[in-house]
C-alpha positions, 0 to 999 in steps of 0.5 A: 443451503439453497443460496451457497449452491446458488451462489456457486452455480454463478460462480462456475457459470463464470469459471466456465464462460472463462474458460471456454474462451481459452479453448479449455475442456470444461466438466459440466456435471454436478461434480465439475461444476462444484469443483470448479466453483471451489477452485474459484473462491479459493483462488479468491480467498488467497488473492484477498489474503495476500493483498491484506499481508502482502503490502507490507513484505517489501519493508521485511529486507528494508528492516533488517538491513537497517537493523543489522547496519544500525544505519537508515543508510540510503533509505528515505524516511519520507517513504513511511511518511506518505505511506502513513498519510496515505493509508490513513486516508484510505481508512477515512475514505472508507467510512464515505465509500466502503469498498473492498474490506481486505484494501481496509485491512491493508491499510490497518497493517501497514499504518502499524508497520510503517511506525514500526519501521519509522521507530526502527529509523529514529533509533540508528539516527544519531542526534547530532544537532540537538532535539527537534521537536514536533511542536516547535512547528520549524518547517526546516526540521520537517520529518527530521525529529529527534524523538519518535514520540514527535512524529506519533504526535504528528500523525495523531494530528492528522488522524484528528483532522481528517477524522473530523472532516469526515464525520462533518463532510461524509454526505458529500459526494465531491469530499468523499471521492476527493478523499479517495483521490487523494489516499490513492494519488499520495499512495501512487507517489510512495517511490517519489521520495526514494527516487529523490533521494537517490537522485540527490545523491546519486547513489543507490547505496543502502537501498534494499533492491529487494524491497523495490524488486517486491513493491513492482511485483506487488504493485503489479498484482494489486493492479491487476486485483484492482481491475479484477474486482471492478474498485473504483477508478482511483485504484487503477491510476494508483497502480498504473504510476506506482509501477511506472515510478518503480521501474524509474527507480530499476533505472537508477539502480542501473545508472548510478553503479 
């Protein structure tokens, strides 16, 4: 009991110096002081809560406009592609350096929801050249299978290799923070494969606006979570180009009209 009202005298320490700077009148009594320390960790809570879930609400529209056209239509499958790798290095690099648990339970949800979207993809794709299979290792039919159970096998490869590299390699500052780069750099490049796909066609056509209208609201508040919480500098890179490349895909939406 004595460290809860420790811990929330720090708190409303920090609450008050904050709000002091605005001009705002602060309560000092006990009450106040409690009140404003409540308000803050709430404030916490629901920020954290809505980073574990709200990464994956921009694909909602995406799902149902695939699953009502019965068509991938404009949307690039290599979108669940990085989004896979690049949660599922995030999860790995957690082993070497654990950082904020509701970022991991972020990763967690949307590994599972990409496959669900991914299988969803591969369902209204019609087979039109034969099967293609995972382990008949064409580089030219890359992310181009005809079965979902090729790109599991491919993911669980990945899984495998870089769940070994860790367990071998975790005592190593460089590898460990070269992971982290390298899950936050793939993230950061998540609209890559959209806004080339829509270059190479020129089109927007079948690419749900609301899903990228919801990645740069999200991408807007994970960077701001990211600094707020002092994580480390790979997350603010990521958040910074992520909204860079959503705004070059409002410009495309723009353009090709």
């Amino acid at each position: 009991m004595v460290g809860t009202i420790g811990l929330f005298k720090a708190n409303s320490s920090r609450v008050h110096s904050i709000l002091n700077k605005l001009g705002i009148p602060v309560d000092s009594s006990s009450s106040g002081i409690m009140s404003s320390s409540i308000l803050a960790s709430a404030i916490s809570y629901g920020a954290s809560a809505f980073m574990i879930v709200g990464g994956v609400l921009p694909y909602v529209p995406q799902y149902m406009t695939i699953s009502k056209s019965g068509s991938v239509g404009g949307f690039s499958t290599k979108v669940c592609l990085v989004l896979l790798l690049a949660n599922m290095l995030r999860i790995a690099f957690w082993f070497g350096h654990p950082f904020e648990l509701p970022l991991l339970l972020q990763s967690i949800i949307m590994v599972i929801a990409m496959l669900v979207l991914l299988r969803l993809c591969v369902k209204v794709t019609p087979n039109t050249k034969g099967k293609r299979r995972f382990l008949d290792f064409d580089f030219d039919y890359f992310w181009k299978w005809t079965s979902f159970e090729d790109y599991v096998q491919f993911l669980a490869a990945m899984a495998c290799a870089i769940g070994i590299s860790m367990a071998a390699l975790r005592h190593s500052y460089i590898f460990v923070e070269g992971i982290g780069l390298a899950a936050l750099m793939t993230e950061a490049c998540l609209a890559l494969p959209q806004f080339l796909h829509n270059y190479e066609t020129k089109s927007t056509q079948g690419m749900s606006v609301a899903m990228v209208t919801l990645w740069l609201a999200g991408d807007i508040f994970k960077t701001i979570y990211f600094i707020a919480k002092q994580t480390p500098l790979q997350f603010w890179l990521c958040g910074f180009l992520q909204i860079s490349l959503d705004l070059a895909i409002f410009y495309q939406v723009g353009t090709y009209v």
